[in-house]
N, C-alpha and C positions, 0 to 999 in steps of 0.2 A: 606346397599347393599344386593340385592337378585340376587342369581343367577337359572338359571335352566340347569340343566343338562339332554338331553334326551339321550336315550339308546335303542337298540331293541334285543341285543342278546348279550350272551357270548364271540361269534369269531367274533363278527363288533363292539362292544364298551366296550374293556376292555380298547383301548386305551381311547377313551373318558372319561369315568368314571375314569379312573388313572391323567390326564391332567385335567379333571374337579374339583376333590377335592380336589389337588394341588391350582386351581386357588381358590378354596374357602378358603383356609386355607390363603393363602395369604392375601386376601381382608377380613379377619373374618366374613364370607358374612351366610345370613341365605339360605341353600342350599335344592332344588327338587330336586329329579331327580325323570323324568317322563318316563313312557312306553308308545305308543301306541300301544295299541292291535288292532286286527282285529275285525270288527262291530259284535255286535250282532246281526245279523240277525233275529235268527229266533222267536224274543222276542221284541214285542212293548216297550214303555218305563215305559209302567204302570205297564208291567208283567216282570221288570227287578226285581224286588226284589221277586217274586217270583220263579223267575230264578235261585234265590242268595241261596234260601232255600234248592231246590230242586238237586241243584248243589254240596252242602254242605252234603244234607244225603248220594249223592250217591260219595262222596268224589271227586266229579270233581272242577278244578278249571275254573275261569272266563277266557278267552283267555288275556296271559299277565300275569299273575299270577308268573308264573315260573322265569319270566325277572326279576321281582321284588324280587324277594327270592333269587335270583342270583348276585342282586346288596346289597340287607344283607349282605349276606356271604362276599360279597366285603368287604362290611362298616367295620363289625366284623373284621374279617383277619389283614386289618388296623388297628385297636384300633378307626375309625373314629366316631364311637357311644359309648357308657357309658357301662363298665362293664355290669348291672344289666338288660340292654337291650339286650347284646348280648348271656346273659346268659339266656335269656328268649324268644330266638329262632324268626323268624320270625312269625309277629303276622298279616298271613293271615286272621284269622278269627275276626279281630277288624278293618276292614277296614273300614271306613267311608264312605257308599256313598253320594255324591254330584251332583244330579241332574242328575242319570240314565247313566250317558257316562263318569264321573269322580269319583275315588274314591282315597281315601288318609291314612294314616298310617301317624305321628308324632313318633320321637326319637330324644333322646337327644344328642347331636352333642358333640364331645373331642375338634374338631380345628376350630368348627364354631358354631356360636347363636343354630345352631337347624339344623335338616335334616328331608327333609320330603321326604317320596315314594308316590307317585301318579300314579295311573293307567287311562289311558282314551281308550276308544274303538273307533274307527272311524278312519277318512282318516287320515294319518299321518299328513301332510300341516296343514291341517283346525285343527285340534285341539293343535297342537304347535300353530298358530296362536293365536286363542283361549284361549290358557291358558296365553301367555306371556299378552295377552289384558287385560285378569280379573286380573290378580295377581301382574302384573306392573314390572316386572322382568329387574334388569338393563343390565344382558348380558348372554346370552343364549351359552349352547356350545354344540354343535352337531359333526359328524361323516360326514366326507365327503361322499358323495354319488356319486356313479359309476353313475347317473342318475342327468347330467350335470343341467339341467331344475328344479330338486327338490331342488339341491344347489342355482341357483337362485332364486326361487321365494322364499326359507326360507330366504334369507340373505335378499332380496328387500324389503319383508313384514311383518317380522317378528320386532314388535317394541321395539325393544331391541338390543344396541352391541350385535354382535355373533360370536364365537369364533370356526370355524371350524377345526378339529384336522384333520390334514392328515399324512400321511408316520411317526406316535411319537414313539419312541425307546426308553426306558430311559437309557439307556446307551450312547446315542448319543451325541457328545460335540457342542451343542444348542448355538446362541447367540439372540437375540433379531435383526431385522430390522426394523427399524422402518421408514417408508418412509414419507417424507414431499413434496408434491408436491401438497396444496392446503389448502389455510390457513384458513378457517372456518372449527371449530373442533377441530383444530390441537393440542389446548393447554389440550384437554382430552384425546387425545391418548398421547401425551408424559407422562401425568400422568398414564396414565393405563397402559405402557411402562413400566415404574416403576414396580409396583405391579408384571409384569409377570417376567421381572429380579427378581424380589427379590424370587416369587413362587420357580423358579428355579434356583439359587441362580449363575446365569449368567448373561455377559453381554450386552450391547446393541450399534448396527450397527448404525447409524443417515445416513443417507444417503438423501440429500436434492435436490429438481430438480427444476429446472425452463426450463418452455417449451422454451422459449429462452431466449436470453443475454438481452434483455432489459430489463423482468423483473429480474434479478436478485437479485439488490439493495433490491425487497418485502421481500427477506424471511429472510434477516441477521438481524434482530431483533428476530424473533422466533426462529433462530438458535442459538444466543447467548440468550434466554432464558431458553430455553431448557439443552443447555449445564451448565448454573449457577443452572437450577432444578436437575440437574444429579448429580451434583457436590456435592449439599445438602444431597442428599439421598445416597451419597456415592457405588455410581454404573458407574463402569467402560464402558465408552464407548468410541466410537471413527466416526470422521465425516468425509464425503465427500460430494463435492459438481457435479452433474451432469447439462447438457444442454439439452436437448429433449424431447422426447415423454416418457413418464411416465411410461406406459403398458410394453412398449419394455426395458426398462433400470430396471426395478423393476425385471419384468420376468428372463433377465437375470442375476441379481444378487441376486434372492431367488433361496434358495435351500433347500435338505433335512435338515439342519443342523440350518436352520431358523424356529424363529416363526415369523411372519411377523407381524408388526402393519400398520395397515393405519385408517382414519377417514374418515366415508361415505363421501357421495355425495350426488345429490338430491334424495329423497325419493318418488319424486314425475312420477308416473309410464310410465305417454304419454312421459315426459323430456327425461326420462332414454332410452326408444325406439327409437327418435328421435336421442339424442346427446352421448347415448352410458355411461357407468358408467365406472372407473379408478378400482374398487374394484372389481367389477363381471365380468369384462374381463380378471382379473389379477388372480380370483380364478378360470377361467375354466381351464388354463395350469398350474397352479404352482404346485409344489411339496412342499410347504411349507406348515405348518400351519397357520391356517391365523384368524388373530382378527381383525373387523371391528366394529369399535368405531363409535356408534352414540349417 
């Protein structure tokens, strides 16, 4: 399991980075977390490492630098990294770079395989895209964004579950919703269901729908499966069964006090224009946090 964790500042992703290595610890997952900085402009890509010299004598850092030194001291603070690493400071100056726009730092991880920090310069989109394509990452956790348009096209595009953190409190008394209203997928999200009950060591909503009465008879086989997987894993939950439109019945039964699960739809871009997606209509009003299993 890999997961990636993106971040862009202290006061828009502490909640993400606190919910992200959570979810790592859970799934003992090998864990990035990524910055995107702002491009470097005024330096070709040939003359990036000379940028890196000259940046270094006069004690400046790369744009991004700071996010990443900031997510350290996170790591540290936590015990999330290995004594000998935290005692040995942030090691901006051993960055690895990778091909002029990515650069990487390794540490050895307490609650998961490994932690890596990664810096990338350019548009935010395109290089989360980008890196979850080269690296193969199985679910990505991002900060919702006030910029309704960058929440979609990261959840449409980006190939990897993404787990968008919204309104997270940790004090808050959390349960899991888990929505079933469309059954290709469905037996990955009840498993990944799992996993974020147990992160947060709560339980989970099953809440099942069929857009009307004639199908209803499809889904009671996945609901009694689901509930015998729940059963196994010794995780407290509880079911209802709804009749309707998906969007309108989810919406209003997420709330702050959810993390919501559901399992994509089609990924396919003209479909989704055309017939509309149950996941991206349901992430532009909710207040919930939202994990979308693909």
């Amino acid at each position: 399991m890999k997961i990636l964790i993106a971040i862009s500042s202290k006061k828009y992703s502490s909640q993400t980075l606190d919910v992200g290595m959570s979810v790592a610890k859970a799934f003992s997952a090998k864990t990035t977390i990524v910055d995107v900085g702002d491009k470097i402009n005024q330096f070709s890509l040939k003359e990036v490492g000379v940028a890196r010299e000259r940046m270094e004598s006069w004690d400046l850092d790369r744009p991004g630098i700071d996010v990443l030194e900031w997510a350290f001291d996170f790591l540290s603070e936590n015990e999330f990294i290995e004594k000998n690493e935290i005692e040995s400071g942030f090691p901006k100056n051993t960055l690895i770079e990778r091909g002029g726009r990515r650069s990487e730092v390794f540490l050895k991880g307490t609650v998961c395989d490994d932690v890596s920090l990664i810096l990338r310069n350019g548009e935010i989109i395109e290089e989360l895209i980008s890196e979850v394509q080269k690296e193969v990452y199985d679910v990505t956790i991002i900060g919702k964004s006030q910029n309704s348009k960058k929440d979609y096209e990261l959840s449409q595009y980006i190939d990897s579950s993404i787990f968008i953190v919204n309104n997270y409190k940790p004090d808050r008394n959390y349960k899991v919703l888990l929505a079933i209203y469309e059954l290709p997928g469905i037996k990955k999200a009840i498993k990944y269901s799992v996993r974020i009950a147990q992160a947060f060591n709560i339980g989970i909503e099953i809440i099942t729908i069929s857009k009307d009465s004639e199908t209803v008879d499809n889904y009671k086989p996945i609901g009694e499966w689901a509930a015998k997987f729940l059963r196994r894993n010794k995780i407290n939950f509880t079911t209802t069964f709804e009749v309707g439109d998906a969007v309108t019945i989810i919406n209003k039964k997420a709330d702050k006090n959810h993390i919501l699960i559901m399992s994509s739809e089609s990924s396919n871009p003209l479909k989704t224009f055309f017939k509309g997606n149950t996941p991206l209509k349901i992430l532009k009003d909710t207040q919930s946090s939202v994990l979308i299993v693909k």
